[in-house]
C-alpha positions in Angstrom: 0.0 0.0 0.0 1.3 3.5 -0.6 3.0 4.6 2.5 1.4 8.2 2.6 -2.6 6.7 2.6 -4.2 6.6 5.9 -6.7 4.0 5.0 -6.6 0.4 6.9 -4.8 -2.5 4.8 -7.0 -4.5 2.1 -7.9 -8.2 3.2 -5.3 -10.2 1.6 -5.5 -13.7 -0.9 -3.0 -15.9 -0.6 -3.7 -17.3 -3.7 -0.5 -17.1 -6.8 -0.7 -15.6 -10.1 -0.1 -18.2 -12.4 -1.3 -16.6 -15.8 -1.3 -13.4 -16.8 -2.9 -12.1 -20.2 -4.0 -9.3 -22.6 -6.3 -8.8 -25.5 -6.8 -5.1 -27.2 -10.8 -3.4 -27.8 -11.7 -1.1 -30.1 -15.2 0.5 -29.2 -16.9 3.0 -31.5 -18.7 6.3 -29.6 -22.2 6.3 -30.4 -21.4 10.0 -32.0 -17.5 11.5 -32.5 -16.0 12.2 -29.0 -15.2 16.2 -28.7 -12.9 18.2 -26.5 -10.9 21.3 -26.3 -8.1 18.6 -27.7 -9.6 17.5 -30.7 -11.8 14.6 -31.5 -12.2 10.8 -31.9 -14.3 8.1 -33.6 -13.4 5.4 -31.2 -11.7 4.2 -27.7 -9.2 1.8 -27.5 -8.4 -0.2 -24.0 -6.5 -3.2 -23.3 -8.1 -5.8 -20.9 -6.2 -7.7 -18.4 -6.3 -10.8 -16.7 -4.5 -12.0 -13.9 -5.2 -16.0 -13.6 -4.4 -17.5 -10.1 -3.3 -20.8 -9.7 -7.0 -21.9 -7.9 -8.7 -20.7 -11.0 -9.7 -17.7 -10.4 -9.8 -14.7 -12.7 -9.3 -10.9 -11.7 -10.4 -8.4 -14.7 -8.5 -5.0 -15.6 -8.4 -2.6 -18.1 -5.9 -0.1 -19.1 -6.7 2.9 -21.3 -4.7 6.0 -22.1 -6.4 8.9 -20.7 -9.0 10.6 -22.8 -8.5 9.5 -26.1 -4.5 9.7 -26.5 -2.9 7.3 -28.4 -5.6 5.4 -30.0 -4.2 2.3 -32.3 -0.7 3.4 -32.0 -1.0 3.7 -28.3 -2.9 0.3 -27.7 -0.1 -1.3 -28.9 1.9 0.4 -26.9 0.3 -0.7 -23.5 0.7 -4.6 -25.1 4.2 -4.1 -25.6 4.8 -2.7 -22.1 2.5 -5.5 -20.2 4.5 -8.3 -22.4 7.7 -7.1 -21.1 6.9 -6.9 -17.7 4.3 -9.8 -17.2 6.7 -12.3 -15.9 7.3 -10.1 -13.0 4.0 -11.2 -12.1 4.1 -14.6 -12.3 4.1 -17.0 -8.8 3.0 -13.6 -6.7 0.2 -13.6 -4.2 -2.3 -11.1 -5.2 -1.5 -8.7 -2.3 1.9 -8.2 -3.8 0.9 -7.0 -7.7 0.0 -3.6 -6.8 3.5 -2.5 -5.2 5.6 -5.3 -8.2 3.7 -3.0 -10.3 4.6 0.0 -9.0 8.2 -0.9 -9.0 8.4 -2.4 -11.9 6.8 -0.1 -13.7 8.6 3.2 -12.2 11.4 3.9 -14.6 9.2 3.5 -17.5 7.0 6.0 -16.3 9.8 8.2 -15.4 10.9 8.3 -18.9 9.0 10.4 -20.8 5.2 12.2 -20.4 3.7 9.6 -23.1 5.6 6.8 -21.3 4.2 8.0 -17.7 0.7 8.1 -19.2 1.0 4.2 -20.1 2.8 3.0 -17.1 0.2 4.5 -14.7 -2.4 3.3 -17.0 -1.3 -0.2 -16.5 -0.8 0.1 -12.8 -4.8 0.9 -12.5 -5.3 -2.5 -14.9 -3.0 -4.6 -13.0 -4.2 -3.3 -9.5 -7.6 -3.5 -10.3 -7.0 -6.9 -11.3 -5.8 -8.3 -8.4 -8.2 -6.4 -6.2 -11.1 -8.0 -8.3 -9.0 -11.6 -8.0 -9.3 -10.9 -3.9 -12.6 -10.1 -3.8 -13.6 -13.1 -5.5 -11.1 -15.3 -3.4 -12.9 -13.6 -0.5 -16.6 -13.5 -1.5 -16.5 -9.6 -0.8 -16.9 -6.5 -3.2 -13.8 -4.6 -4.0 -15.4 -1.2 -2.7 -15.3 -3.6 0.4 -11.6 -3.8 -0.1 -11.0 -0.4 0.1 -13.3 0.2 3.6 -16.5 1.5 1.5 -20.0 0.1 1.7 -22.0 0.3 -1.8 -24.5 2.8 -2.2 -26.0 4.5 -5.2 -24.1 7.5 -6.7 -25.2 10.4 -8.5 -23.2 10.5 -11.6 -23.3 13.8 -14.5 -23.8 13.3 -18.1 -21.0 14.4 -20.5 -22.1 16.5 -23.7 -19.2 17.3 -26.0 -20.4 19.2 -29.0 -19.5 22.1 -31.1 -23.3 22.6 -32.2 -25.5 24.7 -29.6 -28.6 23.1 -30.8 -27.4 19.8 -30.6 -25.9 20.5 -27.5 -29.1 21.8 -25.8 -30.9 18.5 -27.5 -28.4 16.1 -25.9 -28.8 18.0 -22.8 -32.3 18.6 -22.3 -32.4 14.5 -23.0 -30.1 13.7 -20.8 -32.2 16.0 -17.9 -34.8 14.0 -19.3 -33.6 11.1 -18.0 -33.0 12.1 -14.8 -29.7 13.5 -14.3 -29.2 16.8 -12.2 -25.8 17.6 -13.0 -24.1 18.1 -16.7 -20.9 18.4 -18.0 -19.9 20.6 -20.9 -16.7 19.8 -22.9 -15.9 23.7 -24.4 -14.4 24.3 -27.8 -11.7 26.1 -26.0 -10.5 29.0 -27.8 -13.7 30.1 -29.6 -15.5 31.9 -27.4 -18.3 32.9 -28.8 -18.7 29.1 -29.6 -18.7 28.3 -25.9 -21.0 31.0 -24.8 -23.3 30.5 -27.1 -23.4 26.5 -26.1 -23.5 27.9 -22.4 -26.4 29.9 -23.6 -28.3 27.2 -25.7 -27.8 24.5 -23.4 -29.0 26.7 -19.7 -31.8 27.8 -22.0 -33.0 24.3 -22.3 -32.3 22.8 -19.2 -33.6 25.7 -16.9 -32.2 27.4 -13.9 -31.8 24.5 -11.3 -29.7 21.5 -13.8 -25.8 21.9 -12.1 -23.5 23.2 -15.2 -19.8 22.5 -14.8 -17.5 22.8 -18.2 -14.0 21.2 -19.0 -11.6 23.1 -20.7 -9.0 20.4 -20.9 -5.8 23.5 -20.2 -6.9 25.3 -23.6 -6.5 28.4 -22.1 -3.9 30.8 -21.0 -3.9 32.1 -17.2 -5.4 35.9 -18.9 -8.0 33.8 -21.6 -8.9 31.8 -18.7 -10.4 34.8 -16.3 -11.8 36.4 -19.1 -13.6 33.2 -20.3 -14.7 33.1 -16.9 -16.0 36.3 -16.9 -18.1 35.5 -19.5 -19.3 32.2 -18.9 -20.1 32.4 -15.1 -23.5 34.1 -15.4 -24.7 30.6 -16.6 -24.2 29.5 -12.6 -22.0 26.8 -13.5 -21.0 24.5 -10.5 -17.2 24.3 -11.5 -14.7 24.9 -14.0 -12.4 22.2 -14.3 -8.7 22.7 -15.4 -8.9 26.1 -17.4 -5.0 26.3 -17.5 -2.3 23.4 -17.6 -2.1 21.4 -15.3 1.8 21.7 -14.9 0.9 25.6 -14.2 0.2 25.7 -10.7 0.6 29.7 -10.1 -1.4 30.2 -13.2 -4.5 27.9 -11.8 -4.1 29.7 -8.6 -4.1 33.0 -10.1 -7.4 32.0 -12.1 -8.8 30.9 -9.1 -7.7 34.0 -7.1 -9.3 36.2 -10.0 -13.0 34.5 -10.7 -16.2 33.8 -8.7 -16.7 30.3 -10.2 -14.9 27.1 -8.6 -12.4 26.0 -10.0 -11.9 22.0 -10.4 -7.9 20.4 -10.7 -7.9 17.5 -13.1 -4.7 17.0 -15.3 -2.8 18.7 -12.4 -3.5 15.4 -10.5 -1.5 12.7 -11.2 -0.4 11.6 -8.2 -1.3 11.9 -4.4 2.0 15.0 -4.5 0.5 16.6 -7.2 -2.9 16.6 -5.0 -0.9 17.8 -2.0 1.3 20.5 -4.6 -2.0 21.9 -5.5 -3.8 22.2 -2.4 -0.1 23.6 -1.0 -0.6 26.0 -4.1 -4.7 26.7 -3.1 -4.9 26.0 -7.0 -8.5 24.2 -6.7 -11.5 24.2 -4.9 -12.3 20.5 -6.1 -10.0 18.0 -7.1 -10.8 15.8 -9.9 -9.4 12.2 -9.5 -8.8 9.6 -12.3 -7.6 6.0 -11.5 -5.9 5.9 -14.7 -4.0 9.3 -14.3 -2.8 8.8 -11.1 -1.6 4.9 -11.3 -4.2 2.9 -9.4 -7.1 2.2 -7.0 -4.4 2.8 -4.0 -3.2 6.3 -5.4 -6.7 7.0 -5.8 -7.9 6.7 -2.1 -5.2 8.5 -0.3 -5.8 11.7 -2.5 -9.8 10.8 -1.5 -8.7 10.7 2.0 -6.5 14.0 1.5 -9.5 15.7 0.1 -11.7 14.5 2.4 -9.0 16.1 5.2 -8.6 19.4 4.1 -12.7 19.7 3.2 -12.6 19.7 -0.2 -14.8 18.0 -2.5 -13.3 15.1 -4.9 -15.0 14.1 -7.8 -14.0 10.5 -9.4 -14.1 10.3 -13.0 -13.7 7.5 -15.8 -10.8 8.1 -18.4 -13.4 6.8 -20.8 -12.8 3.4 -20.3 -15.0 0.7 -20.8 -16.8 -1.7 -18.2 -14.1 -3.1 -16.5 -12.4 0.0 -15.7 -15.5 2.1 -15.4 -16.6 -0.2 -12.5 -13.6 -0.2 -10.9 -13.3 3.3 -10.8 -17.0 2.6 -9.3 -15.8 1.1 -6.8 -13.2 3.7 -5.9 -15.8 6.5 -5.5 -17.8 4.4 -3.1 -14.9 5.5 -0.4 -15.5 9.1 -1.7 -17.9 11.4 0.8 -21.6 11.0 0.0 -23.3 13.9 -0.9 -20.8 15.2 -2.6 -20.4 16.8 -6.2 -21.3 13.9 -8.8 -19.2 11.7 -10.3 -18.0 11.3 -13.9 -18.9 7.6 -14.0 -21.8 7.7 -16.9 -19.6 7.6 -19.5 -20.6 4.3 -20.6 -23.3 6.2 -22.3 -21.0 7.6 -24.8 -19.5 4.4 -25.8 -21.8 1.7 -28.6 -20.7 -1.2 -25.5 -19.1 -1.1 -22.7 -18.5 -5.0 -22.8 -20.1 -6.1 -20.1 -22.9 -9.1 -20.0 -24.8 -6.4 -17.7 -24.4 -2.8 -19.1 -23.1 -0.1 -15.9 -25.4 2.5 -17.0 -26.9 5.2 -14.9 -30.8 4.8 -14.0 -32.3 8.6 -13.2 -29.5 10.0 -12.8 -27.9 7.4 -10.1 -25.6 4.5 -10.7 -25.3 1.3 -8.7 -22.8 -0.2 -7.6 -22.5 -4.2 -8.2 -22.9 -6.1 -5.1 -20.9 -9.5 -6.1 -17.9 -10.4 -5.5 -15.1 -8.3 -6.7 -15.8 -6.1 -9.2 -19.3 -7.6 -9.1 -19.1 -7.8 -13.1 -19.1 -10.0 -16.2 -17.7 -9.5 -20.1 -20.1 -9.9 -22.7 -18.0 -12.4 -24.9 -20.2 -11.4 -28.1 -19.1 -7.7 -27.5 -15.6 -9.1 -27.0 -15.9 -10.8 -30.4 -17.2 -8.0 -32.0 -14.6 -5.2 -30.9 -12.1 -7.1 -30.4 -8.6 -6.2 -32.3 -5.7 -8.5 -33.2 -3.5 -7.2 -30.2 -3.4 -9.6 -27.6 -1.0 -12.3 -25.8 -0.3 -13.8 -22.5 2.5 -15.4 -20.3 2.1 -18.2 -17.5 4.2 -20.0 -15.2 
């Protein structure tokens, strides 16, 4: 466990990896994905297995965040997870997370892009030995991690550079029960983001919670006068209007406009949490398993949050089943009542693989209840999206 998170120790499996294997997805979004950072017809993950010797299976997935990479990077991830599998092989469960960690350090000290995939792996390889653990233990992972499962209030995400369509998606998403929408922004056209701001308040009314993503398009000055603008829409947040290596600059922002300003790409890692709360940079702090390295990461910069009194939102990275309901999992340990999550993203995606679709219901999703990560693949969807990336190692 990472030495700086003051939650109690996971029950343990004794149980040994004796297999250890990969296989590359390619899933279409139902319509073309759309941030500040450009655009993409389809996501590609790579799900893991960890095999124990007692025949049991834990699931992971590992998926560059956002949309980076795509074909190129898929293979990637493969190439990394085939050199460093047989590390893996003979451990107990309760030892993958920190062999992962350690094996997968100087790799992710290498380069940005290299970081990106390592940590992406750690959250695939961690998840799948916490769902391995569960199911040797007949508990759920959000058990694992000290949580109890409840339903969570989760926000729709509408990325479009049309007002109308962006008032149609959101008045349907409304529609079906959520309270809480998040708008990707165009970024540098202004007028293009005011005028979805505009569209989109106009049709949901005065009470629907309004938070945009600028994914760092902006400059520290673009940023407050964006701001300016936009914040007569009452939005809830805005989440990282400058880079996230820019600490002064999001402090600055945040010093300079009324609206709250969320941390997202300026938190990869529980230091980076502390760096920007040491900075007063953010008034939430937005938490992704597969930015930060891992389900472990994950809860101590929960628990730091959680601390200092600041809200934490937990977000997908747009992956698919697996790694959406681990990351689930994670925000069951997160403070109820707070801010929702970004965990309907499943939406956005044709399948998210799974026999039982992890979609929200009014607004709320639930948590599965079985063992580990509660969930099954849909081996037809794994057939269908399936690419010729793949391979495994055993003992």
């Amino acid at each position: 466990m990472h030495g700086e998170a003051s939650h109690k120790r996971a029950p343990q499996a004794s149980t040994l990896v004796a297999k250890v294997e990969w296989r590359g997805m390619r899933v279409p979004f139902r319509r073309r994905y759309v941030t500040a950072q450009g655009q993409a017809a389809a996501r590609y993950s790579l799900l893991v297995s960890l095999h124990t010797q007692d025949g049991i299976t834990g699931l992971g997935e590992a998926a560059e965040i956002e949309t980076a990479g795509g074909a190129a990077g898929l293979r990637g991830l493969a190439a990394l997870l085939r050199e460093c599998a047989p590390r893996f092989l003979g451990l107990p469960l309760a030892e993958v997370p920190a062999v992962a960690r350690a094996t997968l350090a100087p790799v992710a000290s290498a380069t940005l892009e290299n970081e990106a995939a390592a940590k992406a792996l750690r959250f695939a390889l961690e998840t799948a030995s916490y769902n391995a653990t569960g199911k040797a233990l007949g508990r759920p992972l959000a058990a694992l991690l000290g949580a109890e499962p409840r339903p969570l209030a989760v926000n729709a995400l509408i990325g479009s550079e049309s007002p109308p369509e962006a008032a149609r998606l959101a008045a349907e998403a409304v529609a079906q029960g959520f309270r809480s929408l998040k708008l990707k922004l165009a970024g540098h056209d202004r007028d293009l983001d005011v005028a979805i701001l505009e569209a989109v308040r106009s049709a949901v009314g005065p009470t629907v919670k309004l938070r945009v993503d600028a994914n760092q398009a902006w400059s520290v000055g673009e940023a407050i006068e964006a701001i300016a603008l936009l914040q007569r829409f009452q939005l809830e947040y805005v989440e990282q209007p400058v880079a996230g290596a820019d600490l002064l600059g999001l402090a600055q922002v945040r010093r300079s406009v009324s609206v709250p300003i969320a941390a997202d790409e300026a938190v990869g890692s529980l230091a980076d949490a502390r760096l920007v709360l040491q900075a007063a940079a953010a008034d939430v702090l937005v938490v992704k398993a597969a930015r930060v390295g891992g389900l472990v990461e994950s809860l101590a910069i929960l628990r730091l949050a959680e601390e200092r009194g600041l809200p934490a939102v937990v977000t997908s990275s747009l992956e698919t089943g697996i790694g959406l309901a681990a990351s689930l999992h994670l925000a069951m340990a997160g403070r109820p009542g707070g801010p929702a999550s970004g965990l309907a993203t499943g939406l956005l995606l044709e399948s998210d693989l799974l026999a039982q679709p992890l979609l929200p219901v009014a607004g709320l999703l639930t948590v599965p209840r079985g063992p580990g990560l509660g969930v099954a693949l849909d081996e037809a969807a794994l057939a269908r999206y399936g690419t010729d990336v793949g391979g495994a190692v055993a003992a």
